[in-house]
N, C-alpha and C positions, 0 to 999 in steps of 0.2 A: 731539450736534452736529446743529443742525438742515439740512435740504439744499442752499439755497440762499438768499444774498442777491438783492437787487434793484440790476439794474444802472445804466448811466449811459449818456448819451449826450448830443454835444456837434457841434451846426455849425459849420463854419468856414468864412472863405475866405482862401486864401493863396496869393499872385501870381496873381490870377484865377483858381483854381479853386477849386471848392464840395468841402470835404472834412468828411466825416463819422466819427467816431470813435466806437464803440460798445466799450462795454466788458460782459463777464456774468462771472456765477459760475456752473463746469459743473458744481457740486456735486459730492456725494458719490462717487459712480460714476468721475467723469473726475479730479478731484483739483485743478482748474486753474482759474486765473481768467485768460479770454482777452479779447483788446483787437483789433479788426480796426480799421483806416483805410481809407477807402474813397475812392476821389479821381473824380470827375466818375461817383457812381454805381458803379464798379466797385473791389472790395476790391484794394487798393494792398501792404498790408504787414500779415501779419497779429504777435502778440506774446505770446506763454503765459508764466503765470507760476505755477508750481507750490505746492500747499498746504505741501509739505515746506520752502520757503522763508520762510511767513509764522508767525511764533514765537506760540502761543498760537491755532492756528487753528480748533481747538474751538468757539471763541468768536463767537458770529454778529455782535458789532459788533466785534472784532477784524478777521475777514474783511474787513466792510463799510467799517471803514477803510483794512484794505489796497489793497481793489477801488478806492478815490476816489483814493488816493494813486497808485497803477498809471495809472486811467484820466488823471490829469494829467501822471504824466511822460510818458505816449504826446501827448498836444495837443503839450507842451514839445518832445518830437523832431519830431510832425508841423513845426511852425513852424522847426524848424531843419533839415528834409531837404526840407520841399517845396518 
């Protein structure tokens, strides 16, 4: 398994505020692919999402499809909590 994918990141604005969603892979070591939301600049909500959850995680386009899938259901709740 190699250490880490390449992450994502996504502007937004939603009822006038500038919200930014960052999603990484913390590799090996941490086990987790994390997702912060960040709303006018400061991190809002952060979101972990564990490798023991993602079936096949060995696999580095496995991973890298979990992280895409992750980082848009995080937009999908941003646009529905902010």
């Amino acid at each position: 398994m190699t250490s880490m994918v390449p992450g994502e990141n996504s502007d937004l604005y939603i009822n006038g505020s500038q919200v930014h969603v960052q999603t990484e892979d913390w590799g090996l070591e941490q086990k987790v692919l994390m997702s912060r939301v960040f709303k006018n600049g400061s991190v809002f909500k952060t979101f972990k999402l564990g490798y023991e959850k993602i079936a096949m995680v060995e696999s580095e386009k496995i991973r890298r499809d979990a992280l895409v899938r992750f980082h848009q259901t995080i937009i999908d709740w941003s646009y529905q909590q902010i």
